[in-house]
C-alpha positions in Angstrom: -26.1 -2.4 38.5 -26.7 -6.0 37.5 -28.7 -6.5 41.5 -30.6 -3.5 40.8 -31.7 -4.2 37.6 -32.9 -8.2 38.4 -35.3 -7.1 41.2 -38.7 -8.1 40.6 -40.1 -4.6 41.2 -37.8 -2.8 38.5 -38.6 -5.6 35.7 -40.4 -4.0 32.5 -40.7 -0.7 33.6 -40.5 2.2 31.7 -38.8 5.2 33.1 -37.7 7.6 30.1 -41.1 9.7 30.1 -41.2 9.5 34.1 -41.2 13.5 33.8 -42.6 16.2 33.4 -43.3 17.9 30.2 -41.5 21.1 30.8 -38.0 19.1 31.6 -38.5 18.3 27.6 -39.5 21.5 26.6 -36.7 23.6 28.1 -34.4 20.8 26.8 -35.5 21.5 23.3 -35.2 25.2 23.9 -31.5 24.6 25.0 -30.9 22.7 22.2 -32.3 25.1 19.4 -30.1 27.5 21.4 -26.8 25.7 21.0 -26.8 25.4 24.8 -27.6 21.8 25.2 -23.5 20.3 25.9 -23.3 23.5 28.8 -22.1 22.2 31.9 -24.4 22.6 34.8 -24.3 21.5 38.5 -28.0 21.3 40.6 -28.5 20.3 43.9 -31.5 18.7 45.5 -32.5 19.5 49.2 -35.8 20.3 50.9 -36.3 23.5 52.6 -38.8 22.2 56.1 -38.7 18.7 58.4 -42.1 17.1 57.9 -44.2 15.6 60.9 -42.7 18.0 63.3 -39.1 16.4 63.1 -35.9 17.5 63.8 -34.4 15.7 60.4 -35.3 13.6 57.4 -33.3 9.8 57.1 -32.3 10.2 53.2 -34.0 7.3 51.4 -34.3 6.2 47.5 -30.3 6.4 46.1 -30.9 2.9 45.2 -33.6 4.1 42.9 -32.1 6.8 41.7 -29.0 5.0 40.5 -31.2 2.2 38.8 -32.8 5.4 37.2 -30.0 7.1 35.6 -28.5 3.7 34.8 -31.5 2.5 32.6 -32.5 6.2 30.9 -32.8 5.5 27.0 -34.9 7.4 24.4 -36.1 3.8 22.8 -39.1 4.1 19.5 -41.5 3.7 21.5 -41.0 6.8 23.4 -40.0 8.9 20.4 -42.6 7.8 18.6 -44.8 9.1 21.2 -43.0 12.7 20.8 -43.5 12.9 17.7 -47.0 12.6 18.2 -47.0 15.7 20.4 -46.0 17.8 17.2 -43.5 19.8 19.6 -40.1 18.9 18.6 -38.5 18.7 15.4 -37.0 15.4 14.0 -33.3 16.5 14.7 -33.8 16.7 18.7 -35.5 13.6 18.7 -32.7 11.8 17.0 -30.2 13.8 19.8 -33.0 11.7 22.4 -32.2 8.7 20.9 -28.6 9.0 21.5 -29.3 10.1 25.2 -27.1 8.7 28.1 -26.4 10.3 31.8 -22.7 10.9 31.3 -22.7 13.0 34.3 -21.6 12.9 38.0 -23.4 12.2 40.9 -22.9 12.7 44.5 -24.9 12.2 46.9 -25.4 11.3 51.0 -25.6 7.5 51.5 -29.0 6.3 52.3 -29.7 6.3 55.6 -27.6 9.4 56.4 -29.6 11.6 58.8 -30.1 15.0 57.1 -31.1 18.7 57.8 -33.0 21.7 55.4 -31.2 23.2 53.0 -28.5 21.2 52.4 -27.9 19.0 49.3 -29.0 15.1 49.3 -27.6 15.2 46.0 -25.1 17.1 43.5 -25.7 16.7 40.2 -22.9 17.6 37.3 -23.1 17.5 33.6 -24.3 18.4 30.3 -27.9 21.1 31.0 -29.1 18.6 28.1 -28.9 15.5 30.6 -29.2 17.4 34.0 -32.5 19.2 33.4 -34.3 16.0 32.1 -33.8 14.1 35.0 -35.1 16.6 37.7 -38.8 15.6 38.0 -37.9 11.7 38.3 -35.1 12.1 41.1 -37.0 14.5 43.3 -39.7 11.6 43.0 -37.5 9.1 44.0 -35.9 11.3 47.4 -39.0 12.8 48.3 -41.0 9.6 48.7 -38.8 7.3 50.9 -36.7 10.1 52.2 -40.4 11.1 53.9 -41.3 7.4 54.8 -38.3 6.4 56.0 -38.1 9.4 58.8 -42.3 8.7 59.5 -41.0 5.4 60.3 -38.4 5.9 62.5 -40.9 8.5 64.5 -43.1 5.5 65.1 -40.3 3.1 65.9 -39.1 5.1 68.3 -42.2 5.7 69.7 -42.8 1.9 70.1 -39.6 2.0 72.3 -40.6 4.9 74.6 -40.7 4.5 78.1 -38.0 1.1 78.3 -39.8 -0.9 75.7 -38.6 -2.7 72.8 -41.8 -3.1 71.0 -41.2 -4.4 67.2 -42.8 -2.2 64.4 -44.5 -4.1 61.3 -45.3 -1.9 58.4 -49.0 -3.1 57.4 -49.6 -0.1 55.0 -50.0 -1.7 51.4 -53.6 -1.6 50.7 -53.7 2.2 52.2 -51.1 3.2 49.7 -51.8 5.3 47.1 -50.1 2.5 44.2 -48.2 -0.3 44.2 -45.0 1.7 43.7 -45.8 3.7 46.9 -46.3 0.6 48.3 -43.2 -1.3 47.9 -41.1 1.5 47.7 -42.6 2.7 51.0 -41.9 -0.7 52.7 -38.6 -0.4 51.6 -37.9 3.3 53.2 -40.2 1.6 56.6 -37.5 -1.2 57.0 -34.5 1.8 56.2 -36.8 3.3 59.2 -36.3 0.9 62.0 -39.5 -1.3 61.0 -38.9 -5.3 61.5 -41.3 -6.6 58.7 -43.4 -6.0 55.9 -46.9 -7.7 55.1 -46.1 -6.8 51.3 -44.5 -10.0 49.7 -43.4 -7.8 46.6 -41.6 -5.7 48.7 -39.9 -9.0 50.5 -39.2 -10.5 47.7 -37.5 -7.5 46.2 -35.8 -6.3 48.6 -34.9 -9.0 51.4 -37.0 -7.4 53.8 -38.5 -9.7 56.2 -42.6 -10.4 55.3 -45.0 -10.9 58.3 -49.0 -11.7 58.5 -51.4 -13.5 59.9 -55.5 -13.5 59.3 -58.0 -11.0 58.4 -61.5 -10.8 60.3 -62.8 -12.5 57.1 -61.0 -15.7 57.5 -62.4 -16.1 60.8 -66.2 -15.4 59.9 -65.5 -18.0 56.7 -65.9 -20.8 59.5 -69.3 -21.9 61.2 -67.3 -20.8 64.8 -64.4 -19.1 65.7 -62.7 -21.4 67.5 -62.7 -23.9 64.2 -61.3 -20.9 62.5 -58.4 -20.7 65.2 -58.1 -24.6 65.1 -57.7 -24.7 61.0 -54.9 -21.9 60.9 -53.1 -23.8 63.8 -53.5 -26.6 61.8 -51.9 -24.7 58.6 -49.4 -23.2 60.5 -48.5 -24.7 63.6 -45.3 -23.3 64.3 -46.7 -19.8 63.8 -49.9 -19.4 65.1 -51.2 -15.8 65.7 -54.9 -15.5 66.3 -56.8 -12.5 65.3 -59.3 -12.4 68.2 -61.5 -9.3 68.2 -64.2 -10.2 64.9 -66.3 -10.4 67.3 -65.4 -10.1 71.0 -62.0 -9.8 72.1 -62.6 -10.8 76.3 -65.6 -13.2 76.1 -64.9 -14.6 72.6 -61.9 -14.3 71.1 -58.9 -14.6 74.2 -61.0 -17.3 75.8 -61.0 -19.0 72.2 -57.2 -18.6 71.3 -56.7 -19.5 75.0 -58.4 -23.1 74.4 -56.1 -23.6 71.2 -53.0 -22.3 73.0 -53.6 -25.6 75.7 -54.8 -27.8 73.1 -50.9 -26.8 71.0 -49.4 -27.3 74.5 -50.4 -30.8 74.4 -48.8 -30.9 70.9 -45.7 -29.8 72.0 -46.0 -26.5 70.3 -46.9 -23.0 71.5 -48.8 -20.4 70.2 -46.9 -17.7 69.3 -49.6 -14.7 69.7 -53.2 -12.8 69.2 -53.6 -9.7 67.2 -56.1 -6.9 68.7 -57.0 -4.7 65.8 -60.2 -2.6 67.4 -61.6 -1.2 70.3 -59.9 0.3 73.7 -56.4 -1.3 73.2 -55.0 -0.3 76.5 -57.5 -1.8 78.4 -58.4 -4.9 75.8 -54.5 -5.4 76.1 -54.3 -5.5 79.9 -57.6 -7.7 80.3 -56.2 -9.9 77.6 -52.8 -10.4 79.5 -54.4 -10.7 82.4 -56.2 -13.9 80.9 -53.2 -15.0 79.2 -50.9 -14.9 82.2 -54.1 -16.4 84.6 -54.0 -19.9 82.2 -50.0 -20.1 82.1 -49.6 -18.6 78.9 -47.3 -15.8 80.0 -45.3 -16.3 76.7 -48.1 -15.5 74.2 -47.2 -12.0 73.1 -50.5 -9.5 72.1 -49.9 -7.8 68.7 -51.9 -4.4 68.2 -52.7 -2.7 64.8 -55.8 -0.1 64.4 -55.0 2.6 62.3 -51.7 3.1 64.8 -49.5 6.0 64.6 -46.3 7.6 66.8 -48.4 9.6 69.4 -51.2 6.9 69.7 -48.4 4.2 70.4 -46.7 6.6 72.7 -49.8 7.3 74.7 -50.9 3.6 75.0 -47.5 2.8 76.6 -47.9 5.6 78.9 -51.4 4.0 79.6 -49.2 1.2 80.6 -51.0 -0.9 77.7 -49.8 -4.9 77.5 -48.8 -4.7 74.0 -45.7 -6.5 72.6 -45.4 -5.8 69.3 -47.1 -3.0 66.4 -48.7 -3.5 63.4 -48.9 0.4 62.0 -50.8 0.9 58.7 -51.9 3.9 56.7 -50.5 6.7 59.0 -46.9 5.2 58.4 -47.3 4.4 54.5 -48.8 7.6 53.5 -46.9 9.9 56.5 -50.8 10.6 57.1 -49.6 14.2 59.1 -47.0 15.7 56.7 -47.6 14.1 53.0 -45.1 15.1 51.3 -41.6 16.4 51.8 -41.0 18.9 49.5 -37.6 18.5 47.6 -36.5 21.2 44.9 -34.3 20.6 42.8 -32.3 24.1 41.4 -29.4 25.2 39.6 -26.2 26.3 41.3 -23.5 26.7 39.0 -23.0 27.1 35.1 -20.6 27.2 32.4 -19.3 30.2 30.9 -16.0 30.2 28.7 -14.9 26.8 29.9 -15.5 27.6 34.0 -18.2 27.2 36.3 -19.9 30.2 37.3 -22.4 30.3 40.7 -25.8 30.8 40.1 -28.6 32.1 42.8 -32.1 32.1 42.8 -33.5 34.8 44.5 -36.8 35.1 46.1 -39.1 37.7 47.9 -39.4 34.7 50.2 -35.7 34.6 52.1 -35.9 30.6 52.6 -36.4 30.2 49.0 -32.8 32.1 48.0 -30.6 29.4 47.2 -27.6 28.9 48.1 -24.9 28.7 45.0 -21.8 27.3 43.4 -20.6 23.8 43.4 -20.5 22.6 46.9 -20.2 20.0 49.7 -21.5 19.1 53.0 -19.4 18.7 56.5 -20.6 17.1 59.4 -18.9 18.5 62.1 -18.6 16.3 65.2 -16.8 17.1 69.1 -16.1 14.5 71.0 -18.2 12.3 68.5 -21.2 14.2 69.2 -22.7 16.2 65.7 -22.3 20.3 66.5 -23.1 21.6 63.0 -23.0 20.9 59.3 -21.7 22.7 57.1 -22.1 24.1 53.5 -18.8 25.0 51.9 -17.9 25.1 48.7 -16.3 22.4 46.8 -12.9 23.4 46.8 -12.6 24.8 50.1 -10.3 22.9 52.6 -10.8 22.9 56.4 -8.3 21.5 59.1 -9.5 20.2 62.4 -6.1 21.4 64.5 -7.2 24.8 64.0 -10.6 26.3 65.4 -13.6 26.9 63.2 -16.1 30.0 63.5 -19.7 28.7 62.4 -22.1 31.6 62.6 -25.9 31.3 61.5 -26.0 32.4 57.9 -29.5 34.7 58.5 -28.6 35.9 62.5 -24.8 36.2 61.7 -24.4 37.6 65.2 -25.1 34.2 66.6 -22.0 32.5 66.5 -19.5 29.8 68.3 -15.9 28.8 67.8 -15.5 24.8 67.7 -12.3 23.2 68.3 -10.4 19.2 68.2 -13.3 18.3 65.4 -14.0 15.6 63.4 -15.0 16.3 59.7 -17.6 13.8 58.2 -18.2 14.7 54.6 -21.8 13.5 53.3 -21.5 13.5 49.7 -19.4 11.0 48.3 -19.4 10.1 44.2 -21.5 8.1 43.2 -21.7 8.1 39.7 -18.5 9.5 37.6 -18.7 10.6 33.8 -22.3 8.2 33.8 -20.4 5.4 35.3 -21.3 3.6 39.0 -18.4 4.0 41.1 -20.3 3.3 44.1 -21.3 0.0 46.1 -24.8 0.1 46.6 -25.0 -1.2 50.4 -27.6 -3.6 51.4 -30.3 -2.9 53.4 -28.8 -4.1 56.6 -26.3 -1.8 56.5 -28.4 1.0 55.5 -30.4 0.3 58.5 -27.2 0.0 61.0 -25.7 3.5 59.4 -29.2 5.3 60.5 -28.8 4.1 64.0 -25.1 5.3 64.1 -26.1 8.5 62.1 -28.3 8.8 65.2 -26.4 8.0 67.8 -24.2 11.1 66.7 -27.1 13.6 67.7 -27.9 14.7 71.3 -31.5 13.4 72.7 -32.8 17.5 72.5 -32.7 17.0 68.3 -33.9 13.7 68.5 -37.1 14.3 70.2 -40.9 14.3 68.8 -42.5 17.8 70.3 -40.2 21.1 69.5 -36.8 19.4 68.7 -33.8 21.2 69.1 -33.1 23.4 65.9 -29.7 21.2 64.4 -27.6 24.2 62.8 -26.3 24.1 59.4 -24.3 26.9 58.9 -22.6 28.2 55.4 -18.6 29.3 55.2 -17.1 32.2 55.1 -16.3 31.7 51.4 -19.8 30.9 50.3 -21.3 33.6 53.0 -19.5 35.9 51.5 -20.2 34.2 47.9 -24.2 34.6 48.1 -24.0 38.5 49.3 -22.2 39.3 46.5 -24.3 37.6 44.1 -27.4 39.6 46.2 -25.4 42.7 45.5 -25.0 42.5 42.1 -28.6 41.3 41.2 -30.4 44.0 43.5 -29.2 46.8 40.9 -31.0 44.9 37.8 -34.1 44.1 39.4 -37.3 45.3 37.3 
């Protein structure tokens, strides 16, 4: 935990109170009640794919794990409670003797993911579980939701044989710093190359990218001295911003005499940035220009409030862009805001055993699914078929075929055989200790593109994706109607 904890972004922060009011009030009510050491197990999934996806790219274990790691009740927060005039001394002297000392397990970041299923399983004490609800929902919602925005647009930018870099450009457009930093971080999880937020880079590792703003150009009595004095600063990566104030009679024709004036230098200049105006046809005229002096290495950036389907359509336009500068529609997921996680109970103790719980709704999506369970991916011929939701203890073997039916039409159904079985939830943290290896960044970014290599090009695309099944066993099936069964009778 020692990396975690030394990142610039995590120093001095406090975390204890990051929830919400009625975590500590249920918490005291469990405690008065004697209930507070009961062994519970919740699960955290979302119910619907945002921005018209066909999955989420799980984001924000890192996070979590720094959380759970660094909970304590210190004065300062219990002083605080006190003031509140709630809680009686006694529970807050239990707070101050708070630790996580339960298990976690969870799907690796970067794991592609589908509704319903759990991101993470959480086990222990009620006392711990329910207090730390509102803070790891936070945590998974936020980059789970960036991190699949950004793929979108990062495959977008490599539609139609391109290989177009994406540079998240989204800090000043994000709602707070966190959402800023933490949102670069889930970007670069998401395919993008770079960040223009140096907090983020220097936490993190992640590559940090920028050039000019219009306002250091119109600090300068012309243009062209503006372009001079940043080659000047940085003459082995020189990108001119060329549309302050016209991109074809002003600013190419500028960063075209600085480009043969670094020539003579022995240097090159590495590229312009069009951030206005008709892109697809500033970007041809400009390449035009480019390629008509010999500068057919100069690449053209574009930014401009960019986001998958405008990227998409200027490559269909057959725009001259090389690279992508994308801003407040990637940082905020502009489309589809928020993702939605829940976070709900699925199993309980009673007389030393673990009992399945259900929620049930008037709302069939909102019945959860319950008991203590686990998540196969099942794959043929290394291609995903179906995940599945079993229950923890069940055991499957791949020699023998498998049934998967859909759990609400049970009459649509297939038999898979000669699978592999990937399971997703692996421990993470045991009895409150880390018994996991936080990957880096570079390997969370290679296990998304082999997640997605697993899935067929029908799931994977932006307009009506192919519905990905995940399917329930027989066991829990079976499990949840009974449960159904035996609350319809008590209903008031």
């Amino acid at each position: 935990m020692a990396v975690v904890e030394q990142l610039p972004c995590y120093r001095g922060r406090p975390v204890t109170l990051f929830t919400d009011l009625y975590q500590l009030t249920m918490m005291y009510g469990q405690y008065q009640a004697g209930q507070h050491r009961q062994r519970v197990v919740f699960d955290l999934f979302y119910r619907k794919n945002p921005s018209q996806n066909g999955y989420v790219i799980a984001a924000g274990l890192e996070q979590v794990v720094w959380y759970l790691q660094n909970l304590r009740f210190g004065s300062e927060e219990i002083d605080y409670l006190r003031q509140l005039r709630m809680f009686d001394e006694s529970f807050l002297d239990e707070l101050r003797r708070f630790r996580f000392t339960g298990d976690l397990f969870a799907v690796p970041e970067g794991t592609i993911v589908f509704p319903h299923e759990p991101l993470l399983r959480v086990e222990g004490p009620i006392f711990e579980v329910q207090l730390v609800e509102s803070a790891l929902m936070s945590f998974i919602n936020h980059q789970s939701l960036i991190a699949t925005k950004a793929q979108r647009v990062v495959d977008a930018a490599q539609s139609g044989g391109k290989r177009g870099p994406v540079i998240e450009m989204g800090l000043r457009r994000a709602q707070n710093m966190d959402a800023a930093v933490f949102g670069a971080r889930a970007a670069y999880i998401g395919g993008c190359v770079a960040t223009s937020n140096v907090l983020a880079g220097q936490s993190f590792g992640i590559p940090v990218a920028g050039t000019q703003g219009h306002a250091w150009i119109q600090s300068f009595p012309s243009e062209l001295e503006a372009f001079r004095a940043y080659y000047r600063a940085f003459p082995d990566n020189t990108v001119l911003l060329v549309d302050t104030y016209d991109v074809l009679r002003s600013g190419v024709p500028n960063a075209i005499t600085v480009a043969k004036e670094m020539e003579k230098d022995g240097r090159q200049l590495r590229g312009i940035r069009i951030d206005s105006g008709d892109l697809a046809y500033l970007s041809k005229r400009a390449r035009a220009m480019l390629d008509a002096a010999g500068l057919t290495y100069v690449e053209i950036v574009a930014s401009s409030d960019l986001d998958e389907w405008t990227i998409r359509d200027l490559i269909m336009q057959e725009a001259r862009i090389d690279s992508w500068g994308v801003g407040t529609h990637l940082i905020t997921s502009y489309d589809h805001p928020a993702l939605g996680c829940v976070y709900k109970l699925a199993a309980q103790e009673e007389n030393g055993r673990l009992v399945p719980r259900i929620k049930v709704s008037e709302n069939a999506e909102k019945v959860t699914n319950p008991g203590k369970k686990k998540v196969l991916r099942l794959l043929v011929d290394g291609i995903a078929s179906a995940d599945l939701i079993a229950l923890d203890d069940e055991q499957f073997n791949p020699a023998e075929p498998l049934e998967l039916f859909d759990p609400v039409h049970t009459y649509k159904r297939k038999v898979i055989q000669n699978y592999e079985i990937q399971e997703l939830l692996v421990p993470v943290v045991v009895g409150g200790e880390l018994v996991y290896e936080l990957p880096s960044l570079a390997a969370i970014r290679e296990h998304v593109v082999m997640g997605l290599s697993q899935f067929s090009s029908e799931v994977k695309r932006h307009v009506n994706p192919h519905i990905y099944h995940v399917d329930l066993s027989d066991k829990l099936w079976n499990l949840k109607q009974h449960l159904l069964r035996q609350w319809r009778p008590h209903a008031r």
